[in-house]
C-alpha positions as CSV (number, residue, x, y, z in Angstrom):
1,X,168.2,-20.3,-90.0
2,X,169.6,-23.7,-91.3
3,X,167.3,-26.6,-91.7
4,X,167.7,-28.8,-88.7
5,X,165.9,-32.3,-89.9
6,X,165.4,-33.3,-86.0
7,X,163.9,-29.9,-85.5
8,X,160.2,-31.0,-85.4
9,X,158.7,-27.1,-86.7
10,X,161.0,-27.1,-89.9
11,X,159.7,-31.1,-90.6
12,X,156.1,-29.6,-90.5
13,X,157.0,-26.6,-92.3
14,X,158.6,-29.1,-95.1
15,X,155.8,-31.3,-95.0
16,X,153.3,-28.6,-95.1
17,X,154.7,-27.5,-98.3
18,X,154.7,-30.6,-100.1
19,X,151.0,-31.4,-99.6
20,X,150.0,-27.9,-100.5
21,X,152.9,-28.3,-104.0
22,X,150.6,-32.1,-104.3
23,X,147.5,-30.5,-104.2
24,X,148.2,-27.6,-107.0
25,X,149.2,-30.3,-109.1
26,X,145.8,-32.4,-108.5
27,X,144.4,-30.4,-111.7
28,X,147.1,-31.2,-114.2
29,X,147.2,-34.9,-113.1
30,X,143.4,-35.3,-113.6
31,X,143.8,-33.7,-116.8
32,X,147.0,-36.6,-117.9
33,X,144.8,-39.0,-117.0
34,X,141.5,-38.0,-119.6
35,X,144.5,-38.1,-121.6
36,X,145.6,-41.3,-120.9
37,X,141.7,-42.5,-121.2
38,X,141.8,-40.9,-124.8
39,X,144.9,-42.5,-125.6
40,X,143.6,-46.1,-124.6
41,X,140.2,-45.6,-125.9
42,X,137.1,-46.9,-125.5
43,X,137.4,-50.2,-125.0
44,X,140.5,-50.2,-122.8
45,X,138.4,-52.1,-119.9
46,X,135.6,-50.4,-117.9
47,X,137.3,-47.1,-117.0
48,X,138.9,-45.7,-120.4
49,X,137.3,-43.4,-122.6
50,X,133.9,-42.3,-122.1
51,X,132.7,-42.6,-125.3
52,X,134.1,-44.2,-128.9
53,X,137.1,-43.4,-129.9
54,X,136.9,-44.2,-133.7
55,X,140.1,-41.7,-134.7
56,X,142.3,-42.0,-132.1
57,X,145.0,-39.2,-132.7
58,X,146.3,-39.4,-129.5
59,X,147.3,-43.1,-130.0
60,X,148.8,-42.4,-133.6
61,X,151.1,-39.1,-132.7
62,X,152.6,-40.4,-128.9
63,X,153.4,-43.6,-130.9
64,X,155.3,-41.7,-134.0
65,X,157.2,-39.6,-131.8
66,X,158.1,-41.9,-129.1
67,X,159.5,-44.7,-131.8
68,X,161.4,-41.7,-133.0
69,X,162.7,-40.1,-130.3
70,X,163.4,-43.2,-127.6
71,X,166.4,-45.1,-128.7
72,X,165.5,-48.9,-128.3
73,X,169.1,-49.6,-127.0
74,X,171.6,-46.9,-126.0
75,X,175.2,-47.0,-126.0
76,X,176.8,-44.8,-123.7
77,X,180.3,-43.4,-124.8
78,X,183.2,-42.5,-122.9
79,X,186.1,-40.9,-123.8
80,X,189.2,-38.9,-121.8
81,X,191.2,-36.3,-122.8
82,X,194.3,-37.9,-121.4
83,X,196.0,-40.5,-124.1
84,X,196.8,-43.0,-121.2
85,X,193.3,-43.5,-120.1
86,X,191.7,-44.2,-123.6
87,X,192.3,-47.9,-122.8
88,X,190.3,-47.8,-119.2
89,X,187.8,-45.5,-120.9
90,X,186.7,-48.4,-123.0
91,X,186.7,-50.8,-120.1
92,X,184.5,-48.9,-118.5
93,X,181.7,-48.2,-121.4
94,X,181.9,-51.6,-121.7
95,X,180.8,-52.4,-118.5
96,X,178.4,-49.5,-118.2
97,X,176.6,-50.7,-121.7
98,X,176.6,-54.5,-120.4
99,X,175.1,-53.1,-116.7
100,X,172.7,-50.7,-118.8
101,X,171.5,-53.7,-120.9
102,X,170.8,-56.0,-117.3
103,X,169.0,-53.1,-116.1
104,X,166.8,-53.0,-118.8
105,X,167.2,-49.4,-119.4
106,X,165.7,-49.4,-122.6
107,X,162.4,-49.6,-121.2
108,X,162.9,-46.9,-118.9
109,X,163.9,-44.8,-121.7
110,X,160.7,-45.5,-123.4
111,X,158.5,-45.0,-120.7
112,X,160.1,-41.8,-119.8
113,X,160.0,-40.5,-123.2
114,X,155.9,-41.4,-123.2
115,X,155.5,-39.4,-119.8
116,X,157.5,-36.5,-121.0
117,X,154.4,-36.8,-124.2
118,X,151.8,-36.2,-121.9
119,X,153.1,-34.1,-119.8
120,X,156.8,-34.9,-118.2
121,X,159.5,-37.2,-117.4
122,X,161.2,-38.5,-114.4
123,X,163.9,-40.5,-114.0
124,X,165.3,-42.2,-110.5
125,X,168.8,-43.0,-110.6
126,X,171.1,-45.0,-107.6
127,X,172.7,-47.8,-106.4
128,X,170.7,-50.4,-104.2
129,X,171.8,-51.7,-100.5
130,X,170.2,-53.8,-98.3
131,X,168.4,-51.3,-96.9
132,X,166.7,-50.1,-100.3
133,X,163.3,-49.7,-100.3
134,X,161.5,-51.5,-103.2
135,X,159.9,-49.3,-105.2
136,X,159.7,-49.0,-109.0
137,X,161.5,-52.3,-110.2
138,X,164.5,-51.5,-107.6
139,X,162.9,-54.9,-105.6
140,X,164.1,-56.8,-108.7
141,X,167.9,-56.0,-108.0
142,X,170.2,-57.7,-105.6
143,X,172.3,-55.1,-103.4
144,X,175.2,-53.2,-105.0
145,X,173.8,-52.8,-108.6
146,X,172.5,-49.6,-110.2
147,X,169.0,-48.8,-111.1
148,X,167.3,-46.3,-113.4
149,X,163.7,-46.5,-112.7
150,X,160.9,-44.4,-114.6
151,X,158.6,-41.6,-112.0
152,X,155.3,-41.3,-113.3
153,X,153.7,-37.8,-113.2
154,X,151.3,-39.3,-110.6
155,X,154.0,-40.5,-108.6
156,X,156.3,-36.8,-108.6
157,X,157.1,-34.8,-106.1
158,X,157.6,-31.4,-107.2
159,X,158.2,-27.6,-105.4
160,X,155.5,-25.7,-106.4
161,X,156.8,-22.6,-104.9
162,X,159.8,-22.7,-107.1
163,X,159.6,-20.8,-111.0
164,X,163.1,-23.0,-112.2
165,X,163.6,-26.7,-111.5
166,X,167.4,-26.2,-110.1
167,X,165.6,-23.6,-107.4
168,X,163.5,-26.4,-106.2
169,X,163.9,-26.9,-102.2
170,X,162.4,-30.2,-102.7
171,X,161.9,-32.4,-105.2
172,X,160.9,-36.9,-104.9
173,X,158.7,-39.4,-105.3
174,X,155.9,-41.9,-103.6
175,X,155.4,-45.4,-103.8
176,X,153.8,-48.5,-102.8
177,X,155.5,-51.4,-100.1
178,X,154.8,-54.0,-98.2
179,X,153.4,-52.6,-95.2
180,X,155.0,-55.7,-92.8
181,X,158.4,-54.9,-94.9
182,X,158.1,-50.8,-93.4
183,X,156.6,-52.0,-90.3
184,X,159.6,-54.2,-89.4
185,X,162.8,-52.4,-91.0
186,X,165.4,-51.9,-88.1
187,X,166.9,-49.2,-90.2
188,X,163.9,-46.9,-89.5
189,X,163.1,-44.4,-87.2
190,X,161.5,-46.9,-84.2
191,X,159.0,-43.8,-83.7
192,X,158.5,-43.7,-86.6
193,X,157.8,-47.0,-87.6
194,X,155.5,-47.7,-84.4
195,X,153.6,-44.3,-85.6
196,X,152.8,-46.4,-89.0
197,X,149.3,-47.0,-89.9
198,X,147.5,-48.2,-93.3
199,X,145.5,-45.9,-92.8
200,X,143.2,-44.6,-95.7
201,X,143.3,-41.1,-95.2
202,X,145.7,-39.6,-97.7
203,X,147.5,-36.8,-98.2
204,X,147.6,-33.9,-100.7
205,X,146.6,-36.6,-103.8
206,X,143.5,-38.3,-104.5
207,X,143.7,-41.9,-105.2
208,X,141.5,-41.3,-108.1
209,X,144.2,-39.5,-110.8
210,X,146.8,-42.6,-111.0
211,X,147.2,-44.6,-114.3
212,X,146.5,-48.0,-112.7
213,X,143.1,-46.8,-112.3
214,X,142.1,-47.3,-115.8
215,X,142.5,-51.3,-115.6
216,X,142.3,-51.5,-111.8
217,X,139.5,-48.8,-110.9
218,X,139.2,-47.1,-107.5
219,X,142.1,-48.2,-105.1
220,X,139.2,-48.6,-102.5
221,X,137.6,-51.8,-104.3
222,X,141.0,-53.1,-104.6
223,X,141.8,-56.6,-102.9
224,X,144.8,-56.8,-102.1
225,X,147.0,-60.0,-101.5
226,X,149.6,-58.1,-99.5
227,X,149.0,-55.3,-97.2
228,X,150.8,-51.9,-98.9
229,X,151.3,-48.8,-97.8
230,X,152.6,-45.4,-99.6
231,X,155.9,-43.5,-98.9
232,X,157.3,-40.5,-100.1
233,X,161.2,-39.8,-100.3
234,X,161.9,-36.2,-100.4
235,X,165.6,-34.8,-101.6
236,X,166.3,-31.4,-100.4
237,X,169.3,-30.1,-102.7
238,X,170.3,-27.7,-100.8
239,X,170.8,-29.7,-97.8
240,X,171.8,-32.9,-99.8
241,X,169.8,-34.8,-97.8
242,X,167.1,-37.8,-98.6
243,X,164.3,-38.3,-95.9
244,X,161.6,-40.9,-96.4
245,X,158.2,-40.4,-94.7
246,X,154.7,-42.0,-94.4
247,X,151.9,-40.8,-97.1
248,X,149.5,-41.2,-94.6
249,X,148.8,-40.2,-91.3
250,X,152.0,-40.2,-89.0
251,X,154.5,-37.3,-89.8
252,X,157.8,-38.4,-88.5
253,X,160.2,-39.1,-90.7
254,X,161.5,-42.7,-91.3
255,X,164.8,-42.2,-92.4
256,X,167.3,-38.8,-92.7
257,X,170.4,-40.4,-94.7
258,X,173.1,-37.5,-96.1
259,X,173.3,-37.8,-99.8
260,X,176.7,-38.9,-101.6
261,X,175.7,-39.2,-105.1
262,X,176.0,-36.8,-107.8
263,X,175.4,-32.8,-106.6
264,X,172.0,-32.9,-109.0
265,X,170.7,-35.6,-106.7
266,X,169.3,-38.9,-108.2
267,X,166.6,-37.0,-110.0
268,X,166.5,-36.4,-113.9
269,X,163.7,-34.8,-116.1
270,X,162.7,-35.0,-119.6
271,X,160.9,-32.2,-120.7
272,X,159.7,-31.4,-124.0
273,X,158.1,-28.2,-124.2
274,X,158.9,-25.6,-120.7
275,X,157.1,-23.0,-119.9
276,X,158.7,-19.8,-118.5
277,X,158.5,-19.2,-114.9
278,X,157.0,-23.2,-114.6
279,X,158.1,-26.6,-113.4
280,X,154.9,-28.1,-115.0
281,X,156.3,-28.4,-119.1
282,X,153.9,-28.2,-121.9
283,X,153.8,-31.6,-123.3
284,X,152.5,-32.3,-127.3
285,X,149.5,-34.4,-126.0
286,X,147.6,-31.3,-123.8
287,X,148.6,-29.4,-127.0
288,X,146.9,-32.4,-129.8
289,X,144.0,-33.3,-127.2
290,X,141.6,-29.9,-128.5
291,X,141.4,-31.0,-132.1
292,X,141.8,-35.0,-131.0
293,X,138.2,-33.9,-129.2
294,X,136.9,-32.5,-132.5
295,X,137.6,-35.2,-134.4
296,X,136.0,-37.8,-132.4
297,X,132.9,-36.0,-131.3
298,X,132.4,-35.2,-135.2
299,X,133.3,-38.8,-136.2
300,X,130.8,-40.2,-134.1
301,X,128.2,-37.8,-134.9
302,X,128.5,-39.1,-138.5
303,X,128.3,-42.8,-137.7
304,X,125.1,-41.8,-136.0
305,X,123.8,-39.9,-138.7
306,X,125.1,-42.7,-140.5
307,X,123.5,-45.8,-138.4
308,X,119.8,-43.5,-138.9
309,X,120.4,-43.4,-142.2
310,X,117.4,-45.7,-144.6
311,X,115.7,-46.1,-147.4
312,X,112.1,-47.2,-148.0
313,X,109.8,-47.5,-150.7
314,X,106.7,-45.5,-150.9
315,X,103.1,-46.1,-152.0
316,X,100.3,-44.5,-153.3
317,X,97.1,-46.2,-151.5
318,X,95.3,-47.3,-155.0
319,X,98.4,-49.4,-156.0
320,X,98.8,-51.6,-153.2
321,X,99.3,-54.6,-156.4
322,X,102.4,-52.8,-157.9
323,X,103.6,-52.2,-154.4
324,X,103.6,-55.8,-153.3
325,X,105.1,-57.2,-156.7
326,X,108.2,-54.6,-155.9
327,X,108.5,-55.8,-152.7
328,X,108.5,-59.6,-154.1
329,X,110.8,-58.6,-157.1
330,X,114.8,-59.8,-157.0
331,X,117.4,-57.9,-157.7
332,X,117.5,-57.5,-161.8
333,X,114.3,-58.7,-162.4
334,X,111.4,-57.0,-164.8
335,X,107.9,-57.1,-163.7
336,X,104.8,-55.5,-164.4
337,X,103.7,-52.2,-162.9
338,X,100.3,-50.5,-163.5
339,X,101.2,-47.1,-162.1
340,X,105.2,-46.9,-161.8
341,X,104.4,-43.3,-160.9
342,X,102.9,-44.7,-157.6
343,X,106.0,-46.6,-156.8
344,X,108.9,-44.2,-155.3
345,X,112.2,-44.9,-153.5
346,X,112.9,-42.3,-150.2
347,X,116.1,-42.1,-148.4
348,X,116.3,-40.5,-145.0
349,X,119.3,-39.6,-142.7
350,X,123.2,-40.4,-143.9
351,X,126.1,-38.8,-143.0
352,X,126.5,-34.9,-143.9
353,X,128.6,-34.4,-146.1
354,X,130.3,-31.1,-144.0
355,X,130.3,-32.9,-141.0
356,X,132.7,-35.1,-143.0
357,X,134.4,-32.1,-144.4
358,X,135.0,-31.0,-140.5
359,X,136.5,-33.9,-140.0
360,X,139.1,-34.4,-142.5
361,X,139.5,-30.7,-141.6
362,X,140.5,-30.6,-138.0
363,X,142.7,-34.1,-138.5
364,X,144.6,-32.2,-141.5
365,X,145.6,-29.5,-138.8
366,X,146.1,-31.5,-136.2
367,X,148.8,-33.1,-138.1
368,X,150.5,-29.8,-139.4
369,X,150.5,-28.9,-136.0
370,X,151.7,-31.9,-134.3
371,X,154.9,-31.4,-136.8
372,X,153.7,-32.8,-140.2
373,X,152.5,-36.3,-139.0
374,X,152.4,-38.3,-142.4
375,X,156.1,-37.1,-143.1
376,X,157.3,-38.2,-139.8
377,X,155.0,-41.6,-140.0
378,X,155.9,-42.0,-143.4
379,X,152.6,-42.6,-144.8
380,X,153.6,-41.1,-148.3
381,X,154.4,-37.8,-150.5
382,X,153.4,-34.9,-148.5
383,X,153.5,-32.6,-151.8
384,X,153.4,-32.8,-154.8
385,X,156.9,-32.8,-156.4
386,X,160.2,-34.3,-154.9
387,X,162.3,-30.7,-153.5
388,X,158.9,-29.4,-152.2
389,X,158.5,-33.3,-150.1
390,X,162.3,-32.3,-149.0
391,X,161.5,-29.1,-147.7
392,X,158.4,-30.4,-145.5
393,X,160.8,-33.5,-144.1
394,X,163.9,-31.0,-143.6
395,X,161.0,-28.9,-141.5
396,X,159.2,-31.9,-139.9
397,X,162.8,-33.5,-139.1
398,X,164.4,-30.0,-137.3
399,X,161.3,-30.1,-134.9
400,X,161.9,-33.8,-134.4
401,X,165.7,-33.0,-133.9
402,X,165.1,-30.9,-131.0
403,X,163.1,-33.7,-129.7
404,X,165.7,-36.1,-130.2
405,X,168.7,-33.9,-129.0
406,X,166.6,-33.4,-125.9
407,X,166.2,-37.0,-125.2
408,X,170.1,-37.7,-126.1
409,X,171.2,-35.3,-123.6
410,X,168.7,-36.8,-120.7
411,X,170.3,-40.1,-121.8
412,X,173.8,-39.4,-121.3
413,X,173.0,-37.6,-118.0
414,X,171.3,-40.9,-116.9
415,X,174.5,-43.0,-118.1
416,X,177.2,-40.7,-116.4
417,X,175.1,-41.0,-113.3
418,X,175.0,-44.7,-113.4
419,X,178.5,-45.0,-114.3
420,X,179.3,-42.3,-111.3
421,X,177.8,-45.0,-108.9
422,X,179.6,-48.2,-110.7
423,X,182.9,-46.4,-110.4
424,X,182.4,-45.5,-106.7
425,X,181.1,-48.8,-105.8
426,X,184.0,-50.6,-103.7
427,X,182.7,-53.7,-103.7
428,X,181.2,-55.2,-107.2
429,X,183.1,-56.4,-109.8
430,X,182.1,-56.6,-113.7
431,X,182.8,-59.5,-115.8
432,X,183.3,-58.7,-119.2
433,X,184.2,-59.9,-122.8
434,X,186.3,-57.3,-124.4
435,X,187.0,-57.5,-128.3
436,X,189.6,-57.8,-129.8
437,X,189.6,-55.1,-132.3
438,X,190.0,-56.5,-135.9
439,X,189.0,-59.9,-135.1
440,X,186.2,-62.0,-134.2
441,X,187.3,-62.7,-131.3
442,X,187.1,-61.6,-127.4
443,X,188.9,-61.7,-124.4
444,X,187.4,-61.8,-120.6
445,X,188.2,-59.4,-118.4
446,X,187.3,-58.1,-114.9
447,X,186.5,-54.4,-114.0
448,X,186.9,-53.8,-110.6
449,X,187.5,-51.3,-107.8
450,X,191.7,-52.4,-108.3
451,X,191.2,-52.0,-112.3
452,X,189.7,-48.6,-112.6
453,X,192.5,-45.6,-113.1
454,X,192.9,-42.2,-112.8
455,X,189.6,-40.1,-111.4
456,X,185.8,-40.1,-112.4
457,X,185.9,-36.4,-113.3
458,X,188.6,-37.3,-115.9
459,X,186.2,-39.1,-118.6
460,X,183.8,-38.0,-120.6
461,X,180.5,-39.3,-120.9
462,X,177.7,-39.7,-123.9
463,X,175.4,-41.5,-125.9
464,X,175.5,-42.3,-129.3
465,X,171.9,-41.3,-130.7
466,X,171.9,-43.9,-133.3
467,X,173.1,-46.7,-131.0
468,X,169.8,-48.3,-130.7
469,X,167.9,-47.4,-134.2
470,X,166.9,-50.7,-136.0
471,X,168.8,-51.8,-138.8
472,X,167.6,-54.0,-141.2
473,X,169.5,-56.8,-143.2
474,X,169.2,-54.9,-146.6
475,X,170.0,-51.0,-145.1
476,X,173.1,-53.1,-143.4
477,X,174.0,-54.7,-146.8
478,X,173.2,-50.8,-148.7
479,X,175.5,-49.1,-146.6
480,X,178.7,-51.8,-147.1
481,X,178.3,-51.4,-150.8
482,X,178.0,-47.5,-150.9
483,X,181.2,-47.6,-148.8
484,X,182.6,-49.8,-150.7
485,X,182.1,-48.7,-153.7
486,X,181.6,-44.7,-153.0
487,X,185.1,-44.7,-151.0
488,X,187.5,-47.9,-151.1
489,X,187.6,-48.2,-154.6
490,X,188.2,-45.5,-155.7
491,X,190.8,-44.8,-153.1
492,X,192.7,-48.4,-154.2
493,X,195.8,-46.9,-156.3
494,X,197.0,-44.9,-153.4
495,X,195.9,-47.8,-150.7
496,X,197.9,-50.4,-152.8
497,X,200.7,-48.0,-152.8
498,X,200.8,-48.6,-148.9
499,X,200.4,-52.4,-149.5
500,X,196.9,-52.6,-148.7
501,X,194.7,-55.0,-150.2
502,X,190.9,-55.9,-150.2
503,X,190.1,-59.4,-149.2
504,X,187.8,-60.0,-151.9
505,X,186.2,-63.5,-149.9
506,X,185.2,-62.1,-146.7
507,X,183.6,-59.2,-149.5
508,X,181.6,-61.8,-151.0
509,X,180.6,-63.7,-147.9
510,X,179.1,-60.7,-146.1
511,X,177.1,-59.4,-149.5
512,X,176.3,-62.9,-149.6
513,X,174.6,-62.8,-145.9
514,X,173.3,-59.7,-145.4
515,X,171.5,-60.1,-148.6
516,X,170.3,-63.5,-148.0
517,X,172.0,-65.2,-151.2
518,X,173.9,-68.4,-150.3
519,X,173.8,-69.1,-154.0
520,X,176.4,-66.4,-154.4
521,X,179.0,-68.4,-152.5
522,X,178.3,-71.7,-154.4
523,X,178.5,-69.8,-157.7
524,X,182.0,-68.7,-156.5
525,X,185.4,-70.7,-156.4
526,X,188.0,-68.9,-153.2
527,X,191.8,-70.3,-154.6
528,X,193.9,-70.6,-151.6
529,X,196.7,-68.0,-151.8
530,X,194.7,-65.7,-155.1
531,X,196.0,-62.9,-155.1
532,X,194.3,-59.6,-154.8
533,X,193.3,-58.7,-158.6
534,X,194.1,-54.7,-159.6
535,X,190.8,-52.4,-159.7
536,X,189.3,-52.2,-162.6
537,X,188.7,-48.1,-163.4
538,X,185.7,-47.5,-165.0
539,X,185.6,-47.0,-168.7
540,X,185.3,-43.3,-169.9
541,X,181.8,-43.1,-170.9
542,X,181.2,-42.5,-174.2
543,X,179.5,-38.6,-175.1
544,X,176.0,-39.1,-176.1
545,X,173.2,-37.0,-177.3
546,X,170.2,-36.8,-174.5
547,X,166.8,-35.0,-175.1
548,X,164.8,-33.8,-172.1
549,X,161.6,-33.5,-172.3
550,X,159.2,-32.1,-169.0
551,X,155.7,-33.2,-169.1
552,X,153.4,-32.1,-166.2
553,X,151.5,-34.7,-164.6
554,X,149.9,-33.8,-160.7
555,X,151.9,-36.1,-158.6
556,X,150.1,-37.8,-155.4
557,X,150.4,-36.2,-152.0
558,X,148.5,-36.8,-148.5
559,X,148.5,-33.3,-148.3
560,X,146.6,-32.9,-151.9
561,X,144.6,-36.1,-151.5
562,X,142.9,-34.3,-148.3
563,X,142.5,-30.9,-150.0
564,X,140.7,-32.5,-152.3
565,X,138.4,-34.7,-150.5
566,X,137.4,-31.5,-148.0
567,X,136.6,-29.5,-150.9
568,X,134.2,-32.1,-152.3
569,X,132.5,-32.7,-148.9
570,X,132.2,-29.2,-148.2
571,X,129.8,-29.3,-151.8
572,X,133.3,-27.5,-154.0
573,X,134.7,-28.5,-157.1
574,X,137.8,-30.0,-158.4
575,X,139.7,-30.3,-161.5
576,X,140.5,-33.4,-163.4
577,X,143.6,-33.8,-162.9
578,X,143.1,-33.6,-158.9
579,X,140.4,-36.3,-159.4
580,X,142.8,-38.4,-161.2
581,X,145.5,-37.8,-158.7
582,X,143.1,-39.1,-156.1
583,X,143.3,-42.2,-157.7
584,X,146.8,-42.4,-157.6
585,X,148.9,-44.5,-154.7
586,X,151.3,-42.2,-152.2
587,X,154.7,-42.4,-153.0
């Protein structure tokens, strides 16, 4: 039979499902939020990690990947494979990048991309109304603009019966409102919102497993300046329907609304690591967290070891006057001992040495595992000579890659649903400044239900996954000389042939500002009207003699350097050369 969402059996049915879908997921969110505690450590207020946290592993490899896979500012692209709409194509990127920027979605980005670390992301995409309820940062947009707002794990709403996430029958999210704002909304169910009650019983989820907890602590010592109250909003795909209930007590559903958004719903995930047959992914972090353990519990069993460690001097009963002159004695100073047989030094305690060794140990495979941290981090050499270092960054970069294409593919989902709900909006219009290609300067323009052609299903949506890497001055001022000098030059004879020229000012000017020399351009004289001089070929290089000659010196290498030091605190020996290379700074 069809679901009939009036039909008070199948809402129990439904509802019945989702608490029993929240309570097999009780285990995993526990377990994300020891992670979480590890991640913030010990000192992270009264509720993070239970004990120090000296080598926090956790903290180093979520922040390596996530600066390397979340972009910091995407662009989306669009393109069309019709000719004529190339010109509305870039009217509308550059409205959905200006939109994208108000939004913030940059941060959304990043917090999705740490979810999907620890276990998964989730990503809430739509248009707001009147009407909208504010959760996530939706409360911070006026009606008719788009959102993209980062689901916590905590916070998901997933079909537990399901083995694939597009077989899901539901899928959502709860949140926190005002409880006066859910108590007075005429757009509710009047049953409904006369059922509503803050109460404390809660459903399917214990209070105790949410993030806020580790600053906050339990939600029942909270004090509160507003009264709040949890919803969920469940989408049922196959119904394309969106129905908002109470988290706790009454069962009558708020609101049934039929969806008009994108088939998919406005649901995305970011996913790392699926398991087969499994909604619930296998993030890096429950994969690190084993060894992250190890090293922690054996770093702080050293620093005991350490803290206990002394040394006191003995002795012998009959020379009580040699003792007490020692104990007088400064640093460097001779004095006279009747019996210095009587007089001994004892040291007790100290750190063992294989204790040590365990530890440089299990953080040495915890980075090979975790993809070949001090590569990724760049902390130095990894090996030893420069193609071997290649290899290990081509490896540690194709895992990274995956990462990354992952994350570029969420992103341009994200976009084209954003831009899906700007292009059906009938009512906002966008402002813009559109360039003026080949100059400096811009023209204003207004994208607007009357200024958008042809159909949504015509364009072609992306993101550029380099769009929002930093670039420095210097790596800005390195590239414009390798293409200048790696490509226009020597392709001058055939460009003058066409009666193109290189304006040698504006050259010198931006040299002169990405590299930060101002002295450049008062050291040069610009001639109104100079004309462009000829390229100068370089001079055939006169043939030399050259002599090679290979001499073998061990190179330093995190890699080595640890090798090294775990052999000697596991009571092994080393060479000479690996001693000296010890010495040596990383690359």
């Amino acid at each position: 039979m069809p679901f009939d969402p009036e039909d008070p059996v199948k809402i129990a049915n439904l509802l019945d499902s989702v608490e029993w879908s929240q309570k097999r997921l009780q285990k995993r969110r526990e377990q994300r939020l020891d992670h979480l505690k590890q991640y913030v450590g010990h000192h992270y207020g009264e509720e993070g990690a239970p004990d120090n946290v000296p080598v926090n592993m956790i903290e180093l490899g979520v922040n390596i990947f996530q600066r390397a896979v979340a972009a910091h500012a995407p662009k989306a692209m669009i393109e069309s494979n019709y000719p004529e709409l190339l010109p509305a194509a870039a009217d509308m990127e550059l409205a959905l990048n200006q939109e994208a920027s108000r939004i913030r979605i940059k941060d959304s980005f990043n917090t999705c991309a740490r979810e999907a670390l620890f276990c998964m992301g989730l990503m809430e995409v739509g248009i707001t109304t009147k009407d909208t309820p504010p959760d996530g940062e939706g409360y911070l947009y006026d009606p008719g603009h788009v959102f993209a707002d980062p689901i916590l794990f905590e916070d998901s709403i997933l079909d537990m019966t399901s083995k694939f996430w597009d077989q899901q029958s539901y899928l959502g999210h709860e949140f926190s409102v005002n409880f006066e704002w859910a108590k007075d909304n005429d757009q509710f169910d009047s049953k409904a919102r006369a059922a509503l009650t803050n109460s404390s019983e809660y459903i399917g989820l214990s209070e105790d497993v949410r993030s806020e907890s580790l600053s906050q602590g339990s939600r029942a010592t909270m004090d509160e300046f507003e009264e709040t109250i949890r919803l969920r909003q469940l989408f049922l795909p196959r119904q394309q329907l969106v129905m908002l209930f109470s988290a706790t007590g009454s069962r009558l559903p708020l609101s049934i609304i039929q969806w008009e958004g994108p088939e998919r719903g406005p649901y995305h995930r970011l996913s790392f690591g699926d398991v087969q047959g499994n909604l619930v992914p296998l993030a890096p972090v429950p994969v690190w967290i084993d060894l992250h353990d190890m090293v922690n519990r054996l770093a702080n069993k050293a620093g005991r070891q350490a803290e206990r460690q002394k040394t006191i001097t003995g002795v012998r009963g009959s020379a009580e006057d040699d003792g007490n002159r020692v104990l007088e004695a400064k640093d460097g100073q001779m004095i006279k001992l009747d019996d210095p047989d009587s007089v001994r030094e004892f040291k007790f305690g100290g750190a063992n040495q294989e204790t040590l060794g365990m530890v440089e140990w299990s953080k040495k495979v915890l980075e090979t595992m975790g993809g070949n941290w001090p590569s990724l981090a760049g902390l130095g050499a990894s090996s030893r000579t420069v193609g071997q270092d290649k290899l290990i960054n081509e490896g540690a970069s194709a895992r990274l890659s995956d990462m990354q294409q992952t994350m570029v593919q969420f992103q341009s989902d994200v976009m084209k649903d954003l831009a899906f709900w700007m292009w059906n909006d009938p009512i906002s219009e966008y402002h813009l400044n559109k360039p003026i290609q080949g100059t400096k300067y811009s023209v204003p323009i207004v994208w607007s239900p009357e200024t958008r052609v042809g159909k949504f299903t015509d364009y072609l949506f992306k993101v550029n996954p380099y769009s929002g890497l930093p670039v420095s001055p210097e790596q800005e001022a390195s590239e414009f000389l390798q293409l200048l000098t790696n490509f226009v030059l020597p392709a001058m004879p055939y460009m003058q042939q066409q009666g193109i020229g290189l304006n040698w000012e504006d050259i010198f000017k931006t040299i002169a500002k990405y590299q930060n020399k101002p002295e450049l351009l008062r050291a040069l004289v610009f001639t109104q009207g100079e004309q462009q001089p000829k390229p100068q070929l370089p001079p055939k290089q006169a043939s030399t003699t050259r002599n090679y000659v290979r001499e073998n010196r061990p190179g330093a290498s995190y890699s080595g350097q640890q090798d090294v030091m775990i052999r000697q605190l596991f009571g092994g020996q080393s060479q000479q050369s690996e001693e000296d290379a010890m010495a040596r700074p990383l690359n």
